[in-house]
N, CA and C atoms as a LAMMPS dump frame, in Angstrom:
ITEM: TIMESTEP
0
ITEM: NUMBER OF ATOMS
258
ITEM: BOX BOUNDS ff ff ff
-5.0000000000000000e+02 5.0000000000000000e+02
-5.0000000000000000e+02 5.0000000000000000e+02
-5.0000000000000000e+02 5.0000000000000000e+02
ITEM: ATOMS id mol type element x y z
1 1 1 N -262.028 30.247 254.314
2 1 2 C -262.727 30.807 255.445
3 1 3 C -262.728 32.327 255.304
4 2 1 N -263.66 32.974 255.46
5 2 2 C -263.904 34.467 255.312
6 2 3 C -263.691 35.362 256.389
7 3 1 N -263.217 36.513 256.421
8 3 2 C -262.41 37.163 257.698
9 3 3 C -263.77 38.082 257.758
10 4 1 N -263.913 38.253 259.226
11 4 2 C -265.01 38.848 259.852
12 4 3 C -265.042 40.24 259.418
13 5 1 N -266.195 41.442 259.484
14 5 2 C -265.888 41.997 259.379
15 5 3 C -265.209 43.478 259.723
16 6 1 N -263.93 44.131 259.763
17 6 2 C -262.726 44.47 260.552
18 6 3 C -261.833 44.163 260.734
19 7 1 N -261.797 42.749 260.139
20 7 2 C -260.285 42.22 260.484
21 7 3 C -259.573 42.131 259.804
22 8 1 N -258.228 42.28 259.746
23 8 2 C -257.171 42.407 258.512
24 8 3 C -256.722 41.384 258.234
25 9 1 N -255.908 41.07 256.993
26 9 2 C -255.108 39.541 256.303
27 9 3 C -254.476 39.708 257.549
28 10 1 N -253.86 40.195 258.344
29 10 2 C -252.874 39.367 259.681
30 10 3 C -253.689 38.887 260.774
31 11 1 N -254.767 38.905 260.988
32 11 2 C -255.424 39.043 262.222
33 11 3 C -255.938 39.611 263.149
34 12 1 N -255.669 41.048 262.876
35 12 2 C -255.6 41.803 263.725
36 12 3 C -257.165 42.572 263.444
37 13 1 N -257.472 43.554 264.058
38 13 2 C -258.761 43.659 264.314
39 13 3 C -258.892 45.212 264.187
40 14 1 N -259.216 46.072 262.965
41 14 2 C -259.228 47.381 263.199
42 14 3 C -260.031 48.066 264.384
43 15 1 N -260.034 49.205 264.943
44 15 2 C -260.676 49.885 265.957
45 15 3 C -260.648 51.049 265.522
46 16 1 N -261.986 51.591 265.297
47 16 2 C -262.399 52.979 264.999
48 16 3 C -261.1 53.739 265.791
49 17 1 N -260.844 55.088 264.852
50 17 2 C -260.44 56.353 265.754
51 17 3 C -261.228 56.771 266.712
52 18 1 N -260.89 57.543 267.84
53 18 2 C -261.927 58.318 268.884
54 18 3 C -262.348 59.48 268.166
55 19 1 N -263.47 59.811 267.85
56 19 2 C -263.694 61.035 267.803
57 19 3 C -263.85 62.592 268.358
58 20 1 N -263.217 63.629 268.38
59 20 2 C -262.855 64.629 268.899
60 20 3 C -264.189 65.054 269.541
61 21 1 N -263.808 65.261 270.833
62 21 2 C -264.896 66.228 271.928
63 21 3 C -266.048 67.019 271.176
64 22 1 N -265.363 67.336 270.189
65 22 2 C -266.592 68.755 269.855
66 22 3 C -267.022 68.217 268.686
67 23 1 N -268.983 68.489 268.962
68 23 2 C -270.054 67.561 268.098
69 23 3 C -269.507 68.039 266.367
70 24 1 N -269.775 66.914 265.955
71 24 2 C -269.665 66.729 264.312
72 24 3 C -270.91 68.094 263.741
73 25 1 N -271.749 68.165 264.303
74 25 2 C -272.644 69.527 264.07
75 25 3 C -272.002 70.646 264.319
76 26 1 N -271.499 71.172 265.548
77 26 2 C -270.951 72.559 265.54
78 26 3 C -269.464 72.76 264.371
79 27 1 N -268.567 71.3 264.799
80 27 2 C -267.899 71.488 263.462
81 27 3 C -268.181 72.085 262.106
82 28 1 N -268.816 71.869 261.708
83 28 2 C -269.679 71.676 260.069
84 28 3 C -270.621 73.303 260.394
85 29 1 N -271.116 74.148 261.388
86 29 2 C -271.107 75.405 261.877
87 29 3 C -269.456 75.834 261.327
88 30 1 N -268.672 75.762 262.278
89 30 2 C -267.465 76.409 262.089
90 30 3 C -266.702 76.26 261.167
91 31 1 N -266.889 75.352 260.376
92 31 2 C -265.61 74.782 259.411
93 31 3 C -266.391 75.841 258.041
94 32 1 N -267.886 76.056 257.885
95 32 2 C -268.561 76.47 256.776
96 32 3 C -268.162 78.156 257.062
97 33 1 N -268.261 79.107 258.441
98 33 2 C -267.963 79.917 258.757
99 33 3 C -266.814 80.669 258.377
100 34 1 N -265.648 79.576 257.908
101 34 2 C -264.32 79.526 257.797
102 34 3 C -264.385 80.309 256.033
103 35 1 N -265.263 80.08 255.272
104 35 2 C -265.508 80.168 254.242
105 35 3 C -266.972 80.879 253.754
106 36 1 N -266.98 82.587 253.864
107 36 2 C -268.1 82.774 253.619
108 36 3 C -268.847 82.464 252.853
109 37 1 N -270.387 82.252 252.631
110 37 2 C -271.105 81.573 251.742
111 37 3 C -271.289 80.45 251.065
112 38 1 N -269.859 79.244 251.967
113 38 2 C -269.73 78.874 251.695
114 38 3 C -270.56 77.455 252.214
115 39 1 N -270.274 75.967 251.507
116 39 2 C -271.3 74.99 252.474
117 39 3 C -270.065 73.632 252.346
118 40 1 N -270.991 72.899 253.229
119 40 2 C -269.89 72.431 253.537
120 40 3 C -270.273 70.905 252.964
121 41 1 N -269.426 70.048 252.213
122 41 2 C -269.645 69.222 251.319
123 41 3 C -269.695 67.461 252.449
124 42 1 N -268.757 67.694 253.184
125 42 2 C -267.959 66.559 253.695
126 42 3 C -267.16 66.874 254.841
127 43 1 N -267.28 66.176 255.935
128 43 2 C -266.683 66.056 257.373
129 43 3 C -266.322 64.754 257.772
130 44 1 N -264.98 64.712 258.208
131 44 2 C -264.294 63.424 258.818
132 44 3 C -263.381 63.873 260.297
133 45 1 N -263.294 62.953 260.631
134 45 2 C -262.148 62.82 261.751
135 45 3 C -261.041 62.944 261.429
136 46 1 N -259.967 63.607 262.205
137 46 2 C -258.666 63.354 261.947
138 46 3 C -257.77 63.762 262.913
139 47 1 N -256.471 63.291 262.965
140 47 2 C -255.314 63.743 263.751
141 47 3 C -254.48 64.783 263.025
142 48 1 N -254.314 65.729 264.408
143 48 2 C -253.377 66.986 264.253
144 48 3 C -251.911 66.74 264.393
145 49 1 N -251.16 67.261 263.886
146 49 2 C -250.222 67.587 263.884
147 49 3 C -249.709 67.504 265.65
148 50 1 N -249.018 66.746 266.128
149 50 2 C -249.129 66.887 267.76
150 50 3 C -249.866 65.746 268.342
151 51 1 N -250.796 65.229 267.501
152 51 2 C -251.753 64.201 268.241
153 51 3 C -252.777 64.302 268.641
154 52 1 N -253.694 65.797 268.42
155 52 2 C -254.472 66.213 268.853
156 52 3 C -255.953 66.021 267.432
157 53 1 N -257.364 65.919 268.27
158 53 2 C -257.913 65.464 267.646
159 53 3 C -258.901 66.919 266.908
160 54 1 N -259.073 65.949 265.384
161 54 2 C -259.502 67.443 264.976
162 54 3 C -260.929 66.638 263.926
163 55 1 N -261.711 67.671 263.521
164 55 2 C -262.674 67.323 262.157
165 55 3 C -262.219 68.444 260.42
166 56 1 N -261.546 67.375 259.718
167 56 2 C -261.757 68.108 258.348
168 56 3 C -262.973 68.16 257.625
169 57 1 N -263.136 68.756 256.872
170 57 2 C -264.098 69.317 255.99
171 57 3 C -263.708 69.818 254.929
172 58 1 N -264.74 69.038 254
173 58 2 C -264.719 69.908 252.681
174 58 3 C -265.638 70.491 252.54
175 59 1 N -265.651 72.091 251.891
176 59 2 C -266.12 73.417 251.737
177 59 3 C -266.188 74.103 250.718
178 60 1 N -267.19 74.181 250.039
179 60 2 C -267.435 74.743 248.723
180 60 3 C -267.942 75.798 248.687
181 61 1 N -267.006 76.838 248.064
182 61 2 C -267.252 77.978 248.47
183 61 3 C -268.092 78.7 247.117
184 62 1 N -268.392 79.968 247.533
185 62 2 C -269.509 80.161 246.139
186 62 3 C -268.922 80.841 245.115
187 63 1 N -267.771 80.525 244.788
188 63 2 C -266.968 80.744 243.484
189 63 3 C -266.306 79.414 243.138
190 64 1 N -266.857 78.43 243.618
191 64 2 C -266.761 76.96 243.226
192 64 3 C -265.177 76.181 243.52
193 65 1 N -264.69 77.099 244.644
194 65 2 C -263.317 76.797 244.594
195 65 3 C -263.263 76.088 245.765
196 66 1 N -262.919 74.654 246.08
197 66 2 C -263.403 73.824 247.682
198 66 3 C -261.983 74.276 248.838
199 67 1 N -262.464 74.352 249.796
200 67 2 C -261.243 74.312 250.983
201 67 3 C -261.06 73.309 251.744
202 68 1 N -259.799 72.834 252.246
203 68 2 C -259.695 71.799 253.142
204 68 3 C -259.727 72.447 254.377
205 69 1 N -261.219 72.563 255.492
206 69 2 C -260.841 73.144 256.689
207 69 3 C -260.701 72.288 257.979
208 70 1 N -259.502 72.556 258.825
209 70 2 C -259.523 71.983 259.792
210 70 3 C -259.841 72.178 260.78
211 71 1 N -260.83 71.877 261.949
212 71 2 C -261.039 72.319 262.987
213 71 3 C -260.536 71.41 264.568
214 72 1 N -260.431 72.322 265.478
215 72 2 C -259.556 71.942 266.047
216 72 3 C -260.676 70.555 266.957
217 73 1 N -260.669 69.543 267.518
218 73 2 C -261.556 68.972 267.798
219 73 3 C -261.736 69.326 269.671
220 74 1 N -260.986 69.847 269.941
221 74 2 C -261.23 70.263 271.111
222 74 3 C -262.224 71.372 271.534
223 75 1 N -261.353 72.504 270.745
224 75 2 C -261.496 74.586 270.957
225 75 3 C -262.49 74.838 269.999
226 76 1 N -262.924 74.199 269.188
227 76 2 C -263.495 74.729 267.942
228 76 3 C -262.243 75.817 267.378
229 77 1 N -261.013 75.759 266.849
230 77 2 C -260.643 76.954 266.249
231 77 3 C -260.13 76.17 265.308
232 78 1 N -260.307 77.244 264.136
233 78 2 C -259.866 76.621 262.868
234 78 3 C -258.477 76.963 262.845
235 79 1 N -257.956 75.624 261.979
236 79 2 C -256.106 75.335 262.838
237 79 3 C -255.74 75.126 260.947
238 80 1 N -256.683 74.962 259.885
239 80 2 C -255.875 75.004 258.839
240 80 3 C -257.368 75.257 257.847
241 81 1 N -257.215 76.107 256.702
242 81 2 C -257.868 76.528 255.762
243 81 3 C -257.039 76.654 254.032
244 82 1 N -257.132 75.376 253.555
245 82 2 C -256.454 75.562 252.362
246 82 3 C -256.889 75.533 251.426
247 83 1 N -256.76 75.855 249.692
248 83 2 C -257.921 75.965 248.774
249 83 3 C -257.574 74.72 247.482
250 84 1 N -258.127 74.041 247.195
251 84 2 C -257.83 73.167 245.738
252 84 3 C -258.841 73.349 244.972
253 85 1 N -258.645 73.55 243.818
254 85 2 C -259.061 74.001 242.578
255 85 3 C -259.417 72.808 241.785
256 86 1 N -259.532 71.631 241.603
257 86 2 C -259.539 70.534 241.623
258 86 3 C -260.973 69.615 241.628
């Protein structure tokens, strides 16, 4: 028998995360801002540190070096900007 789809080998039934207050558009504004000239590759949901809801992004900046930026999903303020070379 084939498990629907969402549901895990135990039974149980995944449920999306909530997504943070502030639109996936102004994010992807602020998270690219974070990084001059930079654009922005990729945006997801995620939890902060605390429990608080935020959008990461990946950011390619124009010396080809990407950033992980975090924005806060509430304030719009960027709460983490890190670089991988990678």
């Amino acid at each position: 028998m084939g498990s629907r789809s969402g549901e895990r080998s135990d039974g149980h039934v995944r449920v999306p995360a909530p997504l943070p207050s502030l639109d996936a558009a102004d994010a992807v504004v602020k998270a690219s801002s974070a990084v001059p000239g930079g654009k922005v590759e990729s945006i997801r949901p995620a939890t902060e540190q605390g429990g608080g809801l935020a959008w990461q992004a990946v950011v390619l900046g124009p010396d080809g070096v990407r950033h992980l930026v975090t924005v806060d999903g509430a304030d719009a303020t960027i709460t983490g900007n890190t670089t991988s070379y990678g």
